[in-house]
C-alpha positions, 0 to 999 in steps of 0.5 A: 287946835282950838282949845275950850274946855268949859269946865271940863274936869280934870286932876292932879296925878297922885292918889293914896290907892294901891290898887292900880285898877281901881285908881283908874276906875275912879278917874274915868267916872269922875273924869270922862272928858279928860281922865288922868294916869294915877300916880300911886306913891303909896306903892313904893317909893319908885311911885314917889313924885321925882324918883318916878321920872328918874328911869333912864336917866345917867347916874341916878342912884336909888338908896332903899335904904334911905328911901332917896334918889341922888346923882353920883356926879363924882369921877367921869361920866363922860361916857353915860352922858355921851350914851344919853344924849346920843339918844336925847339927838337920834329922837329929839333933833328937830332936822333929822331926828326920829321922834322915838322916845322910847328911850326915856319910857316910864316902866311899869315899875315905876307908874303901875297907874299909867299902864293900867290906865292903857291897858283898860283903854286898849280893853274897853275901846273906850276913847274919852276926849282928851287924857292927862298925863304929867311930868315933874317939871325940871326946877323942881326935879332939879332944885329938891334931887341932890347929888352925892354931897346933897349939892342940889343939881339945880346948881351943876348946869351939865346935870341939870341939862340932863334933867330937862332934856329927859323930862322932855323926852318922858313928856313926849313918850307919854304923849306918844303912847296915849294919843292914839288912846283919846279923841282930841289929844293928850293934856300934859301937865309939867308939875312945878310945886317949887314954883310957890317958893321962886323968890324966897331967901332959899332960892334967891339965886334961881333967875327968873328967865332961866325958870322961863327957859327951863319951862319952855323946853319942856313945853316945846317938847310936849308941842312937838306932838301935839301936846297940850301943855299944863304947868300946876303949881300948888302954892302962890307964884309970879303967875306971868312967869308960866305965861312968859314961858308960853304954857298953854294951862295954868293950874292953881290952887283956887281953893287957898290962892285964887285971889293972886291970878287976879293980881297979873291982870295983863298977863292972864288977859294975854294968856286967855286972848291968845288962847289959853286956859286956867285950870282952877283948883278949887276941890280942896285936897285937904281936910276942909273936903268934909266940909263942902258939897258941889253948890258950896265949891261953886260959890267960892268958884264964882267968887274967884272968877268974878274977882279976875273979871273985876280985873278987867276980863270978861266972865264969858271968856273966863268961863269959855277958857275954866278947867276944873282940878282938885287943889293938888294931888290927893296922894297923902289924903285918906282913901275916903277923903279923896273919893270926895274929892273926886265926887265933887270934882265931877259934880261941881263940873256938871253944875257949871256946865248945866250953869252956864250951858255947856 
């Protein structure tokens, strides 16, 4: 499928609602062609970014009481992790298995945005063109979760297949569920804000192409049913590693990093010939959302694709090939902040449409 979203608006998955209802009401008017599920952290700590992925999977331990996730690694597992990859092959096995992820559902307890982004769907009959969901992606689940001695489960190679495999199967349930739901097909962004910290002291044993190969499992997961898929990082990164590991979006902070996708020339130009799109996120998720309009995001927009085009690609197929997020999630925003947010996220969208004859 060929893959041209001309601007078309989308968005990182947190808001700082409680309200389910009016989350999703907020996305599909500010974001018709490709409306988001709404991760709500401030319901409860179930909504948090990786204990909300966590469902299902073998020895995971929530502690209310210290509002943390861990994996008790300790004694024998042998039998819960013979019991979940029994389910990872029934599903999952390219030859003979069902495609049923359903093992790896994400409940209502854990995403209330989800379910009632579906429910008012299934309500309405409303179809937009595409529907975004998200996975935390496996490096950052695996590096930030630790085990019962704060052991980061990175670095335990049996727990951290686990990880990778649920997180695929949890891409691919959320496809499955919402497909039916949209138009053209589901965008599924693998959620990587580790990323911006790859190469640092803290991390100097994280190998480049093990990253490529956690990423690409993930990745051919969300194919698998025809998925499109996203990774979204929200600082600086090596950007060639996302195109390495064959990602059909890159999403970036346009708004505090823009300049650094100009520095893989070779790479981004790769990406956009063989089809693929950059998600620009240029709406500030931050206080600096007061000081701008639309036409003052659209400056800084084009300042930062003439600055890839300047790099040696052409600004038509920069264009062809832009999304439009906000910078990250606005789940730590006030409420009134990230309302901006997606106010000028939908009219920087329509001027850019309008600009360039969408």
């Amino acid at each position: 499928m060929e893959f041209t979203p001309k601007f078309m608006a989308t968005a990182i998955g947190s808001m700082p609602f409680t309200d389910p209802a009016r989350a999703v009401r907020l996305g599909l008017e500010s974001m018709d062609q490709a409306p988001i599920w709404p991760q709500l952290p401030r319901l409860g700590m179930r909504e948090q970014m990786e204990i909300q992925y966590s469902e299902g999977m073998p020895r995971a331990v929530i502690d209310p009481e210290k509002g943390r996730l861990f994996f008790d690694t300790s004694g024998d597992y042998s039998e819960a992790f013979a019991e979940f990859y029994e389910k990872y092959l029934e599903a999952m096995d390219p030859d003979a298995g069902t495609g049923d992820c359903s093992a790896m559902a994400i409940g209502p307890e854990y995403a209330a945005g989800l379910h009632a982004l579906a429910a008012e769907l299934e309500r309405s009959g409303r179809r937009p063109e595409y529907i975004k969901v998200q996975t935390t992606g496996p490096c950052s689940f695996a590096l930030t979760i630790v085990d019962e001695n704060k052991r980061a489960l990175y670095y335990n190679e049996e727990f951290r297949d686990m990880v990778v495999k649920a997180l695929a199967m949890k891409c691919r349930w959320q496809i499955q569920k919402f497909k039916p739901l949209a138009e053209k097909g589901v965008i599924c962004f693998i959620d990587e804000p580790i990323l911006s910290a790859f190469g640092s002291s803290t991390y100097i044993s994280v190998k480049r192409e093990d990253v490529v190969e956690l990423l690409k499992e993930v990745i051919a997961a969300v194919r698998a049913d025809g998925g499109i898929p996203g990774v979204h990082c929200c600082g600086n990164t090596e950007w060639s590693i996302l195109v390495d590991a064959g990602v059909d979006i890159v999403n970036f902070d346009a708004y505090d990093y823009g300049q650094t996708v100009a520095m893989y020339p070779g790479p981004m130009r790769s990406h956009l010939d063989r089809g693929g799109a950059l998600a620009w996120g240029v709406v500030p998720t931050s206080a600096a959302i007061r000081e701008h309009d639309a036409a003052s995001l659209e400056v800084k927009l084009e300042e930062e694709m003439d600055r890839l085009a300047a790099a040696g690609i052409e600004k038509s197929l920069i264009a062809e090939r832009a999304l439009i997020t906000p910078s990250c999630g606005t789940g730590s925003m006030e409420p009134a902040d990230a309302e901006k947010v997606f106010e000028l996220l939908r009219g920087l969208s329509e001027r850019m449409k309008e600009k360039y004859g969408y």
